[in-house]
N, CA, C and O atoms as CSV, one atom per row, in Angstrom:
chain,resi,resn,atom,element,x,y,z
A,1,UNK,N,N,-21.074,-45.848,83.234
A,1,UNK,CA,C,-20.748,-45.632,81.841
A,1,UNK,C,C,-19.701,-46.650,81.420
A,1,UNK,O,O,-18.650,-46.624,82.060
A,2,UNK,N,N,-19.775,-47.199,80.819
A,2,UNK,CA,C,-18.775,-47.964,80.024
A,2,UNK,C,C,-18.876,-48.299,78.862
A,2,UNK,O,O,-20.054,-48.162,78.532
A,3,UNK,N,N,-18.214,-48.704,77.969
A,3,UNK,CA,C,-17.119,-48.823,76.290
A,3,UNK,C,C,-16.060,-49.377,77.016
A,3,UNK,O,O,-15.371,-49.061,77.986
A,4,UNK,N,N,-16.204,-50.765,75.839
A,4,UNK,CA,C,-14.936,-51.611,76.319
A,4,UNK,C,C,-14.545,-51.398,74.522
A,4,UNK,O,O,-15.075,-51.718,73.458
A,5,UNK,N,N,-13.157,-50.584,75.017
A,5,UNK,CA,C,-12.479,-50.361,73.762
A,5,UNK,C,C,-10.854,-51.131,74.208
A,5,UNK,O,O,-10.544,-50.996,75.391
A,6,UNK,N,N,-10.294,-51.567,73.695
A,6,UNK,CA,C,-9.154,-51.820,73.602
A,6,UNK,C,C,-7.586,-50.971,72.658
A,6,UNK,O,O,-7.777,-50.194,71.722
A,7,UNK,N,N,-6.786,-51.177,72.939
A,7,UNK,CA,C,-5.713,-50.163,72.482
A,7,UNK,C,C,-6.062,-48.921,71.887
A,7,UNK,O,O,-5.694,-48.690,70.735
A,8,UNK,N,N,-6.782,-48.025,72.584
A,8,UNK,CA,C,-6.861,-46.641,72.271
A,8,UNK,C,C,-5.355,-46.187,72.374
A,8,UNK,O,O,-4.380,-46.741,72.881
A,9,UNK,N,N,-5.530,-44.792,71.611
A,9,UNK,CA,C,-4.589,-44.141,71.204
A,9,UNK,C,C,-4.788,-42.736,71.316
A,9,UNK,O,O,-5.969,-42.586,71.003
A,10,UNK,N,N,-4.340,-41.706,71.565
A,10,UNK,CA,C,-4.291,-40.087,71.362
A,10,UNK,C,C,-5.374,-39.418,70.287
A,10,UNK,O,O,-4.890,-39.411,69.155
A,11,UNK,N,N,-6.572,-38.915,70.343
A,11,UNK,CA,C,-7.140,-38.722,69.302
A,11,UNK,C,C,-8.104,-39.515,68.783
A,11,UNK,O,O,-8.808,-39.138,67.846
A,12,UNK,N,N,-8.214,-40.643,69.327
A,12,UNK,CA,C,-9.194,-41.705,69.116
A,12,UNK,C,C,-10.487,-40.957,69.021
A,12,UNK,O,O,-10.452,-39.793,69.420
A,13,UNK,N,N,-11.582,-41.403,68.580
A,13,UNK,CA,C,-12.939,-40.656,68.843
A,13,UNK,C,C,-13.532,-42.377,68.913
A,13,UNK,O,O,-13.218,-43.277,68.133
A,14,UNK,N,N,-14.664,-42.487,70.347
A,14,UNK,CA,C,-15.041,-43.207,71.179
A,14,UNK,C,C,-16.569,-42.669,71.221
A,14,UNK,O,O,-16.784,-41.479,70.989
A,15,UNK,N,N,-17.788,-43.695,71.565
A,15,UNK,CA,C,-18.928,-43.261,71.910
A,15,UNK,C,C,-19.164,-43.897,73.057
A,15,UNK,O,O,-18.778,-45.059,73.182
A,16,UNK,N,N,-19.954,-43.127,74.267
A,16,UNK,CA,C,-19.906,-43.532,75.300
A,16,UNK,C,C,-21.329,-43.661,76.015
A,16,UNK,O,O,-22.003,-42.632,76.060
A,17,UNK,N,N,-21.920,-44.984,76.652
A,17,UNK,CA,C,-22.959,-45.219,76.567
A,17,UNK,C,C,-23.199,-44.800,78.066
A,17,UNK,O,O,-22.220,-44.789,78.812
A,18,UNK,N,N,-24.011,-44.574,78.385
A,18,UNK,CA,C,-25.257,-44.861,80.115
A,18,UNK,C,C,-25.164,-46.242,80.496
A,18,UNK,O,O,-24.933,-47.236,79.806
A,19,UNK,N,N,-25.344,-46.141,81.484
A,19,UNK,CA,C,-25.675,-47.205,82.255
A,19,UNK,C,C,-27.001,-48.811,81.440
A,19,UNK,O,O,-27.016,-50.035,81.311
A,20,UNK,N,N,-28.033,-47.326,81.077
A,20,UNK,CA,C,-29.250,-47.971,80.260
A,20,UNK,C,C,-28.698,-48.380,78.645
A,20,UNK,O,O,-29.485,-48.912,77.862
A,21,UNK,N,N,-27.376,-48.095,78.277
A,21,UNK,CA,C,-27.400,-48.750,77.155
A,21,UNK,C,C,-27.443,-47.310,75.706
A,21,UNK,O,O,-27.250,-47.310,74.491
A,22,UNK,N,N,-27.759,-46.402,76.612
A,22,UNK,CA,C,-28.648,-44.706,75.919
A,22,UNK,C,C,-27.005,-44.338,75.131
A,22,UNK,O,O,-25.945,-44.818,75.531
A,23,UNK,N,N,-27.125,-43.549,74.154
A,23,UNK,CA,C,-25.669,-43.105,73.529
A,23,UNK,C,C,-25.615,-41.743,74.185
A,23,UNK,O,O,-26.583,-40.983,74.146
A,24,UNK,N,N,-24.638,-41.481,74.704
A,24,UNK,CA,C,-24.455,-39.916,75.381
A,24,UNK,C,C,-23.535,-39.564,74.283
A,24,UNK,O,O,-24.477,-39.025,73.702
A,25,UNK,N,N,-22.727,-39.410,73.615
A,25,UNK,CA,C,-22.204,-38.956,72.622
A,25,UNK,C,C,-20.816,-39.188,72.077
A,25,UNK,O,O,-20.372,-40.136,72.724
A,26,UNK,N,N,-20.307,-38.960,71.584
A,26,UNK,CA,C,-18.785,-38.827,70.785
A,26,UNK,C,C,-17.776,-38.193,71.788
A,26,UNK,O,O,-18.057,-37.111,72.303
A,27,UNK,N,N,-16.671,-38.797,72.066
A,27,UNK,CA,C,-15.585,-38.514,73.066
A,27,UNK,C,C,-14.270,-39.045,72.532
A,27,UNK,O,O,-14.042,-40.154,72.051
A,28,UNK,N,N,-13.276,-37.794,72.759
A,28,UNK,CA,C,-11.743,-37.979,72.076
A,28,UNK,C,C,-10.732,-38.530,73.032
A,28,UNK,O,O,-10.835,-38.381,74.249
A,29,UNK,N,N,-10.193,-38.881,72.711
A,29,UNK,CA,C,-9.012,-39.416,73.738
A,29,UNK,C,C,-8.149,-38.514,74.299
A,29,UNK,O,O,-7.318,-39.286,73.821
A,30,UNK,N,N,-7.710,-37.922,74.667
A,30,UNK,CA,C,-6.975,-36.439,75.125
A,30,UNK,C,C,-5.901,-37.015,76.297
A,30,UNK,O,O,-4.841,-36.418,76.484
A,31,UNK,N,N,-6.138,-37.818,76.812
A,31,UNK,CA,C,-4.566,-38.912,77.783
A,31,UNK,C,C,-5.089,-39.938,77.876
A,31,UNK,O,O,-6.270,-40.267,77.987
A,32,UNK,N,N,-3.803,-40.684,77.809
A,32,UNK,CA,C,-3.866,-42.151,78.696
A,32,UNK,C,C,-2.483,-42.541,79.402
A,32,UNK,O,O,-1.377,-42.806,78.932
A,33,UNK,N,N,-2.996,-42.471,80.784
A,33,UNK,CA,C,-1.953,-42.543,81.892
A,33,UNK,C,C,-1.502,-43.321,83.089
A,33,UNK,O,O,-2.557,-43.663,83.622
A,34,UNK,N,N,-0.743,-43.675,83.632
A,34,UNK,CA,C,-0.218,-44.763,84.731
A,34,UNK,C,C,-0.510,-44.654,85.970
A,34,UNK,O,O,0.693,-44.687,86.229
A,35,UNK,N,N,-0.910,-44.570,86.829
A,35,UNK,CA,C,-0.819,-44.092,88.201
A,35,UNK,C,C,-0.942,-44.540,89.553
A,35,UNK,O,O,-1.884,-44.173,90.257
A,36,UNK,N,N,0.255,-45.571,90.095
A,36,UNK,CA,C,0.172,-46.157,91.008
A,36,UNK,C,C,-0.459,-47.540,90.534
A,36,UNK,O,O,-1.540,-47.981,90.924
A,37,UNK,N,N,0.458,-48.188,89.566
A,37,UNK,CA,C,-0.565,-49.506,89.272
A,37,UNK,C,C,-1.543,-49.610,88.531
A,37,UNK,O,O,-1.912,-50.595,87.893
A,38,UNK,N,N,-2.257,-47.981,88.637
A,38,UNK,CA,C,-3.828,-48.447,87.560
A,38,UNK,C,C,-3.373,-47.474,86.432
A,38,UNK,O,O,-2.548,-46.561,86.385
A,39,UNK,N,N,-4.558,-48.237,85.218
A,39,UNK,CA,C,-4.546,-46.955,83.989
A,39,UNK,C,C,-5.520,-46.496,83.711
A,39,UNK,O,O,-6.613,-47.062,83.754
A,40,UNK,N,N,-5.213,-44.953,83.243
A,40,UNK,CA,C,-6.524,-43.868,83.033
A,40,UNK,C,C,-6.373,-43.859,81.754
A,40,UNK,O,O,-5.496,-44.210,80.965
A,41,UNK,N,N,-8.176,-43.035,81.661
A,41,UNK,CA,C,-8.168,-42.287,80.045
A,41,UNK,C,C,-9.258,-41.389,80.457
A,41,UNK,O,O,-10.341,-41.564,81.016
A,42,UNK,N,N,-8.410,-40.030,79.848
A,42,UNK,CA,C,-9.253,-38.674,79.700
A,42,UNK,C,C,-9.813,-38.655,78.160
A,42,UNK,O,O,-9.348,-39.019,77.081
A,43,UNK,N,N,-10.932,-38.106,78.549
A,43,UNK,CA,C,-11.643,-37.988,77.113
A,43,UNK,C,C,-12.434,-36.805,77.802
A,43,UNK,O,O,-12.668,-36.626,78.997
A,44,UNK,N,N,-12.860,-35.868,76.429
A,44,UNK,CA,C,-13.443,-34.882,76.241
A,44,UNK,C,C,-14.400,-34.573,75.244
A,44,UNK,O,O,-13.703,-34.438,74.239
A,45,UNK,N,N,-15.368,-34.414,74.975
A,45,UNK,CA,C,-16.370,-34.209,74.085
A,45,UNK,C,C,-15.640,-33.906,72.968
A,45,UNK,O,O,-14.653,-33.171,72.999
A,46,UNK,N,N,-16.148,-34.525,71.809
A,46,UNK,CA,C,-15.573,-34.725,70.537
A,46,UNK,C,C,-16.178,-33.373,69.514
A,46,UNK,O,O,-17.379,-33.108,69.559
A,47,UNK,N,N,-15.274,-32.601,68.648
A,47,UNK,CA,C,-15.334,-31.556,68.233
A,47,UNK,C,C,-16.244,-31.600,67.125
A,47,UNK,O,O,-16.258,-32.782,66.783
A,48,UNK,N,N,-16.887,-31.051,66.502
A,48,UNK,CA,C,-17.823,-31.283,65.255
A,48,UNK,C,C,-16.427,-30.436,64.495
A,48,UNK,O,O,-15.692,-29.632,65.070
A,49,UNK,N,N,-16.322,-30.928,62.922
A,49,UNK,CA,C,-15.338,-30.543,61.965
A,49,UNK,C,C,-15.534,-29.177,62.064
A,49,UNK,O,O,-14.721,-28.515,62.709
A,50,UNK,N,N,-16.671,-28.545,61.421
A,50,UNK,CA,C,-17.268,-27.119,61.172
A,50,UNK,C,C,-16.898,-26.167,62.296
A,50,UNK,O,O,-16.693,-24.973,62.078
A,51,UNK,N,N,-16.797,-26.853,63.800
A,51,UNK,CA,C,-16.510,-25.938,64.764
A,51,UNK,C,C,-14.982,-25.367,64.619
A,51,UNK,O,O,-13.932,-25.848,64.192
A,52,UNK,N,N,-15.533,-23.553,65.428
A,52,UNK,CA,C,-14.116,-22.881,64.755
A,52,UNK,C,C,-13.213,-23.204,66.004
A,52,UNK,O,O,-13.369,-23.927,66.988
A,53,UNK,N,N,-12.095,-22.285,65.520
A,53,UNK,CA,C,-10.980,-22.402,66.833
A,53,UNK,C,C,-10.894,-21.648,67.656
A,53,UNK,O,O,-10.109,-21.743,68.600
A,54,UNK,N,N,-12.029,-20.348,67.388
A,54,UNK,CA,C,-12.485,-19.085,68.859
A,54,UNK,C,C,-13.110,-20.773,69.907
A,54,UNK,O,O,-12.636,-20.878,71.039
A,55,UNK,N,N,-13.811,-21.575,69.563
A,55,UNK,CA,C,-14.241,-22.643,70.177
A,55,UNK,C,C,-13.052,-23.433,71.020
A,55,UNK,O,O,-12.932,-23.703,72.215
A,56,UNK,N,N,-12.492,-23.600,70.229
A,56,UNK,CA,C,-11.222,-24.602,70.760
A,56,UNK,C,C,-10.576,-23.852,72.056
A,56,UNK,O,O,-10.146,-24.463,73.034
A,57,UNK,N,N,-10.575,-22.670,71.938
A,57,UNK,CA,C,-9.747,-21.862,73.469
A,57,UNK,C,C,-10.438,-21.963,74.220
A,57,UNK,O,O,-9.843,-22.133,75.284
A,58,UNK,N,N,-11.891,-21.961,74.382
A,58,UNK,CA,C,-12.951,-22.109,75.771
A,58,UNK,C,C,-12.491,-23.778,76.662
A,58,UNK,O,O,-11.723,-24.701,76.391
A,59,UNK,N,N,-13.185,-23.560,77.488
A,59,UNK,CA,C,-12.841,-24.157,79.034
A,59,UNK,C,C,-13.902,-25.522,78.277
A,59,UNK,O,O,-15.046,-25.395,77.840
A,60,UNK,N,N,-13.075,-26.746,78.324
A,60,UNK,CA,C,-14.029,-28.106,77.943
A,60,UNK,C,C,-14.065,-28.817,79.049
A,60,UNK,O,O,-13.055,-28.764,79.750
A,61,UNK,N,N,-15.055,-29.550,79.448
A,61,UNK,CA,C,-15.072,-30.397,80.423
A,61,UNK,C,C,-13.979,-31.933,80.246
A,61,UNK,O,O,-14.001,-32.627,79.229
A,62,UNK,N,N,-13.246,-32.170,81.242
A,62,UNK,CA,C,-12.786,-33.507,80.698
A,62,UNK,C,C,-13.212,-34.734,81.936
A,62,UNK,O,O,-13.087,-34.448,83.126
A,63,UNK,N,N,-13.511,-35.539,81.676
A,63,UNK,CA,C,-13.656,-36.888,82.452
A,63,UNK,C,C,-13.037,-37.838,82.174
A,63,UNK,O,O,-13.147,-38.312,81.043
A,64,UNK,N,N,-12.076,-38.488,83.253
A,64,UNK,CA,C,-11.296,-39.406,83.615
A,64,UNK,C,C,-11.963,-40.641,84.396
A,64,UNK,O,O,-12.658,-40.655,85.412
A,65,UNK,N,N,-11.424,-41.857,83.415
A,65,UNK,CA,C,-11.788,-43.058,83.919
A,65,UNK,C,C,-10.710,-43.761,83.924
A,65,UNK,O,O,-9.700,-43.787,83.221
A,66,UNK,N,N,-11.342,-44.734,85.465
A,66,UNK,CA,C,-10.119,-45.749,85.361
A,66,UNK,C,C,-10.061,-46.931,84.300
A,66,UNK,O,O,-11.111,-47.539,84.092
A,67,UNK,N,N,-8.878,-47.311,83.594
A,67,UNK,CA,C,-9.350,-48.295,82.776
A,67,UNK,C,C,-8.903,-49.869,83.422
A,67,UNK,O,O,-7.732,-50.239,83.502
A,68,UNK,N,N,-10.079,-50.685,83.851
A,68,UNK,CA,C,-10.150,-51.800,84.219
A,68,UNK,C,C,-10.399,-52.992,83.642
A,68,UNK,O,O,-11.587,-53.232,83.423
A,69,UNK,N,N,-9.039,-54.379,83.120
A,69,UNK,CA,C,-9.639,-54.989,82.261
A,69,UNK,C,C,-10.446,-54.631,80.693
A,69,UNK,O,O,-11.098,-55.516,80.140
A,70,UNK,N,N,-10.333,-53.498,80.194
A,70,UNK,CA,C,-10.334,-53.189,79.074
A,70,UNK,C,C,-11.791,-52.475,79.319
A,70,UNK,O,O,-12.470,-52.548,78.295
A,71,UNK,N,N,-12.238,-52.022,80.049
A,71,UNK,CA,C,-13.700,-51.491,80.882
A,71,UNK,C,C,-13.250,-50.316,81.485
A,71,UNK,O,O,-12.387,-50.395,82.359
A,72,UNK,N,N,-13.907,-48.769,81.000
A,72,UNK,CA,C,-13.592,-47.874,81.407
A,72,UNK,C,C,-14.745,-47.603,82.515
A,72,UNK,O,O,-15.964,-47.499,82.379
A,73,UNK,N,N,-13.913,-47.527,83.664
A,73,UNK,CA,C,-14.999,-47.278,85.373
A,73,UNK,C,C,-14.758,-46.017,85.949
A,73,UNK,O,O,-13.671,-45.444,85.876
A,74,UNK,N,N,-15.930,-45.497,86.622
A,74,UNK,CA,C,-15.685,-44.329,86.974
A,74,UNK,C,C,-14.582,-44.260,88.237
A,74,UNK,O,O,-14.328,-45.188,89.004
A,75,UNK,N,N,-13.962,-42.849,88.252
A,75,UNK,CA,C,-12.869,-42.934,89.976
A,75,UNK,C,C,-13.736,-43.386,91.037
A,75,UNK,O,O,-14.961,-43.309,91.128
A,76,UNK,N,N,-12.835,-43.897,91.863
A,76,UNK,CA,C,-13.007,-44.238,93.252
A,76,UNK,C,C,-12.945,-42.940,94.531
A,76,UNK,O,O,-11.894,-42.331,94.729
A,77,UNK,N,N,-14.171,-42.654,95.299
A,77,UNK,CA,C,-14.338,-41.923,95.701
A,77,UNK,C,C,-12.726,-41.798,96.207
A,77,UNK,O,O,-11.893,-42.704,96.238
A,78,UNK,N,N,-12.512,-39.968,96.705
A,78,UNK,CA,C,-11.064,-39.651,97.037
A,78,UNK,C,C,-10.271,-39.674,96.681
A,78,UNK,O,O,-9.393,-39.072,97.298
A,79,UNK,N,N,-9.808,-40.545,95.092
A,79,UNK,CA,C,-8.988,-40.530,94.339
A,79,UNK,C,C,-8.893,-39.455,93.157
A,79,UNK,O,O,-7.855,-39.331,92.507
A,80,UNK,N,N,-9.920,-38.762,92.940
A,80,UNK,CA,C,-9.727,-37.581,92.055
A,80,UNK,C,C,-8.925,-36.557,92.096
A,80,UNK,O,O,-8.444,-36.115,91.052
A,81,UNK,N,N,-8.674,-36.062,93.195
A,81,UNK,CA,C,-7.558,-35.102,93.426
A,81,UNK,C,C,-6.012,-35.096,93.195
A,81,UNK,O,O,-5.303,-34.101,93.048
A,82,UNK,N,N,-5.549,-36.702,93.192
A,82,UNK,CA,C,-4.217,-37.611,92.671
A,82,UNK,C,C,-4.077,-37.938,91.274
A,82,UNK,O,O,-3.123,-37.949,90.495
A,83,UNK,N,N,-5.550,-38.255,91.166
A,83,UNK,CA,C,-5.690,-38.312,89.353
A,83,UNK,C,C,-5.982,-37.246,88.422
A,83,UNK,O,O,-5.964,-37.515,87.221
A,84,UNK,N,N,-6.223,-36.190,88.769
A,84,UNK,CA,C,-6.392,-35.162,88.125
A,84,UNK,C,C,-5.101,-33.949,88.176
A,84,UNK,O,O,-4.804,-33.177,87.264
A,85,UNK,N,N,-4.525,-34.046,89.396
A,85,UNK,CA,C,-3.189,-33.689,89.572
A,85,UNK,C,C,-2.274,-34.378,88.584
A,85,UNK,O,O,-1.405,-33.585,88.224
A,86,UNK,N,N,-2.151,-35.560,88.015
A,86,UNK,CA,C,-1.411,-36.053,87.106
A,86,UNK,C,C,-2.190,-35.775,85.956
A,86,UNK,O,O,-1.725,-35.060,85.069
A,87,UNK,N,N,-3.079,-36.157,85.893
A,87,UNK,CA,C,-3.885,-35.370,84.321
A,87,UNK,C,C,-3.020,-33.836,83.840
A,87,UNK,O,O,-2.672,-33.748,82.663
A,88,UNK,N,N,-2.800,-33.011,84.525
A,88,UNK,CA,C,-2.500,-31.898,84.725
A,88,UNK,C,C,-1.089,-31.977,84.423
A,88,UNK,O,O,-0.656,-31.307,83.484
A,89,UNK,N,N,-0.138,-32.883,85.259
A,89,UNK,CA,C,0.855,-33.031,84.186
A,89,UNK,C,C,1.377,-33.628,83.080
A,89,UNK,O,O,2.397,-33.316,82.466
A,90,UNK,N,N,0.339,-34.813,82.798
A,90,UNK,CA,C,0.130,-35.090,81.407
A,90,UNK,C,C,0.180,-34.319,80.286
A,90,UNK,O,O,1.016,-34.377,79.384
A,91,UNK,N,N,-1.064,-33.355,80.422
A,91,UNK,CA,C,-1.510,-32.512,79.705
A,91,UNK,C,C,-0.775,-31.505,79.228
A,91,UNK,O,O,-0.924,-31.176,78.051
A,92,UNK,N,N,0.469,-30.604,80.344
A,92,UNK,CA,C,1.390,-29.969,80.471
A,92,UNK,C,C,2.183,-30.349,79.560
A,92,UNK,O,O,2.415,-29.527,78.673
A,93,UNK,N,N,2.912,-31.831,79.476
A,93,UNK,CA,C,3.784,-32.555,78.774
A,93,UNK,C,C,3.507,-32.621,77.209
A,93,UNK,O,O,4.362,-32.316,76.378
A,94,UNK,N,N,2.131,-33.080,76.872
A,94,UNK,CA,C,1.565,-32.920,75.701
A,94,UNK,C,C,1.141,-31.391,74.825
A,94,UNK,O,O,0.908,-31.258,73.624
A,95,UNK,N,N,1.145,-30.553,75.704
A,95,UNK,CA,C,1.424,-28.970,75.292
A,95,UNK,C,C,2.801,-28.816,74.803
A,95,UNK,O,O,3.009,-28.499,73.631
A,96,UNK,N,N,3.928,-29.064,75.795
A,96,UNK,CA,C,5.256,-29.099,75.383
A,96,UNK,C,C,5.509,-29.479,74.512
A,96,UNK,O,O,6.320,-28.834,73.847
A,97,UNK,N,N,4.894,-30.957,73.885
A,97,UNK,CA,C,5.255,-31.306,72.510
A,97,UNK,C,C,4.860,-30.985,71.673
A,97,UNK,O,O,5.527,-31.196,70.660
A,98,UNK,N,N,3.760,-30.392,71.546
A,98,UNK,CA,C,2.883,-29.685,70.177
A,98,UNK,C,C,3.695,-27.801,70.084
A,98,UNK,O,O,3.672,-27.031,69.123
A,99,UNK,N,N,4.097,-27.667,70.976
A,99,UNK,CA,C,4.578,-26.214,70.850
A,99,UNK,C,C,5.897,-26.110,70.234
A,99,UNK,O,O,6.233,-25.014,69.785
A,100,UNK,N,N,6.881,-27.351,70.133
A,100,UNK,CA,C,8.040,-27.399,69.524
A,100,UNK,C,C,8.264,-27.977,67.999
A,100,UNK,O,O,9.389,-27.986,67.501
């Protein structure tokens, strides 16, 4: 999968292609993070306006890529458990600020 986007930001909405070129759909920016040298970006399926906020509390899938050269690549086997552990306190951090 790759989208070569450059200076994303929090909230961005991104479309993200297949391998074949195929559009898999609309994806938000939800982190972008440091970790040991490399940088990530979590994105999560992008919300349709109309959808309510009983929606918004359910469990969303998120996928993390490494961002390489401005080329978002999938993790490197064994590294998910380090990168998703920091996702986690990303995410934590960005709760903290919306709650104050």
């Amino acid at each position: 999968m790759t989208e070569e986007n450059k200076d994303l930001e929090l909230g961005d909405i991104i479309t993200l292609d297949d391998e074949n070129g195929e559009p898999l759909g609309d994806f938000e920016v939800i982190a972008l993070f440091d970790l040991n040298g490399k940088e990530y970006i979590a994105l999560t399926e992008a919300l349709e306006d109309e959808e309510s906020e009983e929606e918004l509390d359910e469990e969303v899938d998120i996928f993390v890529f490494q961002v390489d050269g401005g080329e978002m690549v999938p993790l490197e086997e064994g590294e998910e458990s380090v990168v998703y552990a920091k996702l986690n306190e990303v995410l934590e951090g960005i709760e903290l600020i919306k709650e104050d």
